[in-house]
Structures are given as structure tokens and as C-alpha cells.
C-alpha positions in Angstrom: -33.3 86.9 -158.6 -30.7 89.5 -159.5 -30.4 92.7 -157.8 -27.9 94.5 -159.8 -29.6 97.7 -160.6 -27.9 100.6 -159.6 -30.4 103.1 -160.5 -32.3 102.2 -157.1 -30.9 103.5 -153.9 -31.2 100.2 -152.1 -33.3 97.3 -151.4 -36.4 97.0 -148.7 -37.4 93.9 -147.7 -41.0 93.9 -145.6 -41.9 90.1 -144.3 -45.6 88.8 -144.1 -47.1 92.1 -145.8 -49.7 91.9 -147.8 -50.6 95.9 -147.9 -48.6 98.5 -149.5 -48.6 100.9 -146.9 -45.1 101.2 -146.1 -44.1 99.6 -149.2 -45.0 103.0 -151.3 -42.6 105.3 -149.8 -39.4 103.5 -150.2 -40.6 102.7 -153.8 -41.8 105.7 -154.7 -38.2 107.4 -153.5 -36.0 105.0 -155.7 -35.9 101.8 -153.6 -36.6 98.3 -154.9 -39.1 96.4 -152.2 -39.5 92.8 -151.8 -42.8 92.0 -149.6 -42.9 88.5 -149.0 -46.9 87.4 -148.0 -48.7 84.5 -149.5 -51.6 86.3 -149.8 -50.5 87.6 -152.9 -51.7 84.7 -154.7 -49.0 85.1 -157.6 -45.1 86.7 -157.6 -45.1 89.9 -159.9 -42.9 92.6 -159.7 -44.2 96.3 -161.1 -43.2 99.6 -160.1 -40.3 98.9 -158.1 -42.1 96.5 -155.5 -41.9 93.0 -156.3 -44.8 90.9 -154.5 -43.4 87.2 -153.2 -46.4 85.0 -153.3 -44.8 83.1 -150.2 -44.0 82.3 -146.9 -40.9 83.9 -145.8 -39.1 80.0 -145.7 -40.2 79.4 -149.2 -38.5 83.1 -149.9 -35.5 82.3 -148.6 -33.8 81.9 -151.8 -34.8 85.8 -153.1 -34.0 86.7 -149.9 -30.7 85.3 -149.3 -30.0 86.9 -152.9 -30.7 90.1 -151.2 -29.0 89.9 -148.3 -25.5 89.1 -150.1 -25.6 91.6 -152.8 -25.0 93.7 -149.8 -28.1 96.4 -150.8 -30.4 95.7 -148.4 -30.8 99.1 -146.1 -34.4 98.1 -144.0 -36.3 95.0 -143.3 -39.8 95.4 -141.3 -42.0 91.8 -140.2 -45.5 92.0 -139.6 -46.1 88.2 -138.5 -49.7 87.2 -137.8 -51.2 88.0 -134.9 -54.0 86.2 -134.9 -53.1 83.4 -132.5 -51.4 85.6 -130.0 -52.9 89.1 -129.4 -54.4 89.2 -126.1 -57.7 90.9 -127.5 -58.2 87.1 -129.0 -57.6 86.0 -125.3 -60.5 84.1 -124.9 -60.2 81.7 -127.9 -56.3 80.5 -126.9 -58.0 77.3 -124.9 -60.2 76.4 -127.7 -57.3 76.7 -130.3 -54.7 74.9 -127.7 -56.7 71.9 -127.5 -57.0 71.8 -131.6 -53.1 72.4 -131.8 -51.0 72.8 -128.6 -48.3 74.4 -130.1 -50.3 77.3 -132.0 -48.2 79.9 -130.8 -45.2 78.2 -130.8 -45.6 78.2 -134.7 -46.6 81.8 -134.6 -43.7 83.1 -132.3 -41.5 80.8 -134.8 -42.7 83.5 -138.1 -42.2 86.3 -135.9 -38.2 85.0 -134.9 -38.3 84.9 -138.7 -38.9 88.2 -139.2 -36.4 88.8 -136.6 -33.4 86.9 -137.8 -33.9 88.2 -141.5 -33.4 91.4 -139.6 -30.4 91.6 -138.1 -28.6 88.9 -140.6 -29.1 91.8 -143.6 -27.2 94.4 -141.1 -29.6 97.1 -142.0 -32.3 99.0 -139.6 -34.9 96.5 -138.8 -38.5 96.4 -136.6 -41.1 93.8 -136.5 -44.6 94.6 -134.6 -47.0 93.5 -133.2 -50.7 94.3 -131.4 -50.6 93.8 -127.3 -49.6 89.8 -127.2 -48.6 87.1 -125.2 -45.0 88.0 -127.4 -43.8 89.4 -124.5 -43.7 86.2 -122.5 -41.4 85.0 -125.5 -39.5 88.0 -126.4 -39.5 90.2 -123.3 -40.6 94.2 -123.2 -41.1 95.8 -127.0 -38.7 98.7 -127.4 -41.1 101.2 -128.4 -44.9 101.4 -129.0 -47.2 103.6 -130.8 -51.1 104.2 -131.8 -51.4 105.5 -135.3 -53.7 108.6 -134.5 -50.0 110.1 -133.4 -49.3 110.3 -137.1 -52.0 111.9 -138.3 -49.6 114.8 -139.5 -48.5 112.6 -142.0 -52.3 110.7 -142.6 -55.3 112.2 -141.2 -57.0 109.0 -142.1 -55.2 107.1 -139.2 -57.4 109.1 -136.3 -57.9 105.7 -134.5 -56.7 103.9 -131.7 -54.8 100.3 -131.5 -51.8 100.0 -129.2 -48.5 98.9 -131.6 -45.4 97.5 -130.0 -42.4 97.6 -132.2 -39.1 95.5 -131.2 -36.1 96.8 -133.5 -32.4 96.8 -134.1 -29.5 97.6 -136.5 -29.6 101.2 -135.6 -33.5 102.0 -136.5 -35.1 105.1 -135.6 -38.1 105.5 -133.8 -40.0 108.2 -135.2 -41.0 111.8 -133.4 -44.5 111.8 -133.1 -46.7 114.3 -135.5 -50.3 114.2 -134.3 -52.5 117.0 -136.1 -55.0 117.4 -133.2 -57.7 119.5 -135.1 -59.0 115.9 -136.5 -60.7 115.5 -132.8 -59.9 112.6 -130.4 -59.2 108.7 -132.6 -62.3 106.5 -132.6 -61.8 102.7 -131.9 -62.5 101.4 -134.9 -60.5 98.4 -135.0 -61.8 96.9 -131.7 -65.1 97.8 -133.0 -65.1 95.9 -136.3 -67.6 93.6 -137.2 -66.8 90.0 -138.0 -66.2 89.4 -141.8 -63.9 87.2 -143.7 -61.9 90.4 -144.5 -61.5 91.3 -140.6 -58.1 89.5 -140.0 -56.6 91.7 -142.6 -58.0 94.7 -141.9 -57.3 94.6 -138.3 -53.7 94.3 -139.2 -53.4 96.7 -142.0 -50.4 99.2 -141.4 -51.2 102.4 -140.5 -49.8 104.7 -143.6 -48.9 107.9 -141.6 -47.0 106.0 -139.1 -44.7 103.8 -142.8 -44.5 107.3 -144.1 -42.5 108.3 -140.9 -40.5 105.3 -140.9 -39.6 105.6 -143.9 -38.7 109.9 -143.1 -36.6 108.4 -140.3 -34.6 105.7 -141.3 -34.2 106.2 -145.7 -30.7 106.0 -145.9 -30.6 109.3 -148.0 -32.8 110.9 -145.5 -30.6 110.1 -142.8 -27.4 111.6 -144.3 -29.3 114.7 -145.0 -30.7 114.4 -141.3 -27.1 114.1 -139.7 -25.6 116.3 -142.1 -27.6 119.3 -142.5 -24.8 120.9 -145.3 -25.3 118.0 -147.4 -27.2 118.4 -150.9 -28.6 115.1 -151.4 -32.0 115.7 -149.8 -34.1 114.6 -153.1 
């Protein structure tokens, strides 16, 4: 895959994302996104977002090709969390004896998401629900719930503890709660089993990607750090 298109401002590369939550931003602005999930049953690209029907080894190829044209300016990793969030605590012996090194395999996607990170030299974060993750990769850097971004989605008025662990200079949002919506309901915990649940307890919040995407755009940023300059658009 070429990336040789200099109308876009960059390239965005979002690991083990199915949703286009914080793809639509970045697109939307002028970026070209690679989200690498294979849930996407097929690889297409439209609209500036080109969907990787894979895991993110059997996209190493694309995103090798990404990483040395030098382009890429954010990577987020959203690895699985259903074998290591401790809400799923009480399932871990059943699944241990079926496959001991169940979240060995699942820390391994996550060091994935990691590595692709800080090899493209751009702002990167992974996350992750409350998880055993710790024990592996110590104390996340920052952690959020997305009914403090409400300013930005009043949809997101719920609860469910996020813990982001970042690097290459990302930038933690300031929080924009709009507090007339009432205290955040608990709707993910209180979900009812469905073969959809997985991915709906995982979707990404879309006020909290809008404020990453305010925080760390590259053109945002210059604007941000540079209050005289005139590229704002």
C-alpha cells in the first residue's frame, strides 16, 4: 500500500478497532486512517479510512508501509479485553484450565499495540477497562470515564473506568463534562448478555476520540502552542 498522497495531513493508524469513533475525526479533518480489526470481514478503503480486515501481525506489511513513509502522526490500540478485565474475574479459572496462557496471548496483542506505537515515533495510547494489565504493565498513566466528555458527546453520560498508557509526547485531554445531563448511568455494567455484548462493552466513547483528536492533531497542536499561527482549519 502506497501512502503518497499529499493532500492528507498525515496518517492515523488505530489497532484492533472495529468502531469508527475516533476514526471520524482525523478523517473528517484530512487524515488518512488505517484501523486494523478482523471484524471487518473484508479490507475497503472509502472516505479516507481504510478498514484492514486483520489481525494487527497479518497487517504488518500495510503497517510497516506506514511507518517508513515517515507520515504517521497517532497510533491508538484497543486490544481485547475480554480475557483480562477484572469485571470478567470470575471466569479466569474456568478459561485457565481450557488454555493456561489465555492472557498471555491477550497481553501479547496489547504489547502489539504498544510497540507499533512508539516504533512510528508519533503520539501513541492504548486502553484498556480495570485489568489484571497492571500486573504486566505496571500503573496506567492516566484514566478516564467517558461522562467527563460529555461537552463534546452528551450521549457518553455513563460510567466505565478507562485506563490509558501512552507515549511519544500524547496529550491527555482537559476534561469537558456538561453537567446539566444529570449524574452517568451504569449502563455498561448493566448490559444484558447478547452476542453483540463484547463489542458493545468496548465501543469507544466518541466525546472522549473527539478530544483526542482536539489534543494531539498535529495542526491543532501548532495552533495550540502557537496562538499567532493561521493554520487553525
Amino acid at each position: 500500500m502506497k501512502h503518497d498522497n499529499d493532500n492528507t495531513r498525515g496518517i492515523v493508524i488505530l489497532l484492533c478497532n472495529l468502531t469508527d469513533a475516533m476514526a471520524e475525526p482525523w478523517a473528517d479533518a484530512g487524515y488518512e486512517v488505517i484501523m486494523v480489526d478482523p471484524q471487518h470481514g473484508e479490507t475497503t478503503a472509502v472516505a479516507g479510512i481504510t478498514r484492514v480486515a486483520s489481525t494487527n501481525i497479518g497487517a504488518g506489511p500495510i503497517l510497516g508501509a506506514a511507518i517508513r513513509s515517515g507520515r504517521v502522526v497517532f497510533v491508538a490500540g484497543f486490544p481485547p479485553c475480554t480475557d483480562v478485565a477484572v469485571s470478567g474475574a470470575r471466569w479466569f479459572e474456568a478459561k485457565r484450565a481450557a488454555d493456561p496462557y489465555f492472557q498471555a496471548k491477550a497481553a501479547i496483542v496489547a504489547e502489539q499495540c504498544r510497540m507499533v506505537g512508539i516504533l512510528s515515533g508519533a503520539p501513541w495510547m492504548w486502553e484498556n477497562p480495570v485489568s489484571v494489565f497492571t500486573n504486566i504493565f505496571g500503573t496506567a498513566d492516566h484514566t478516564f470515564h467517558p461522562y467527563e466528555y460529555t461537552g463534546l458527546c452528551a450521549e457518553d453520560n455513563y460510567t466505565k473506568k478507562t485506563l490509558l498508557r501512552v507515549g511519544g509526547g500524547f496529550r491527555m485531554p482537559d476534561k469537558c463534562r456538561d453537567k446539566s445531563l444529570g449524574e452517568p448511568d451504569n449502563r455498561i455494567h448493566a448490559m444484558p448478555p447478547s452476542e453483540e455484548r463484547a463489542n458493545l462493552r468496548s465501543a469507544f466513547p466518541r466525546g472522549f476520540s473527539r478530544a483526542v483528536f482536539l489534543a494531539n492533531a498535529p495542526h491543532l497542536r501548532a495552533a495550540n502552542d502557537n496562538p499567532q499561527s493561521q493554520d487553525a482549519a
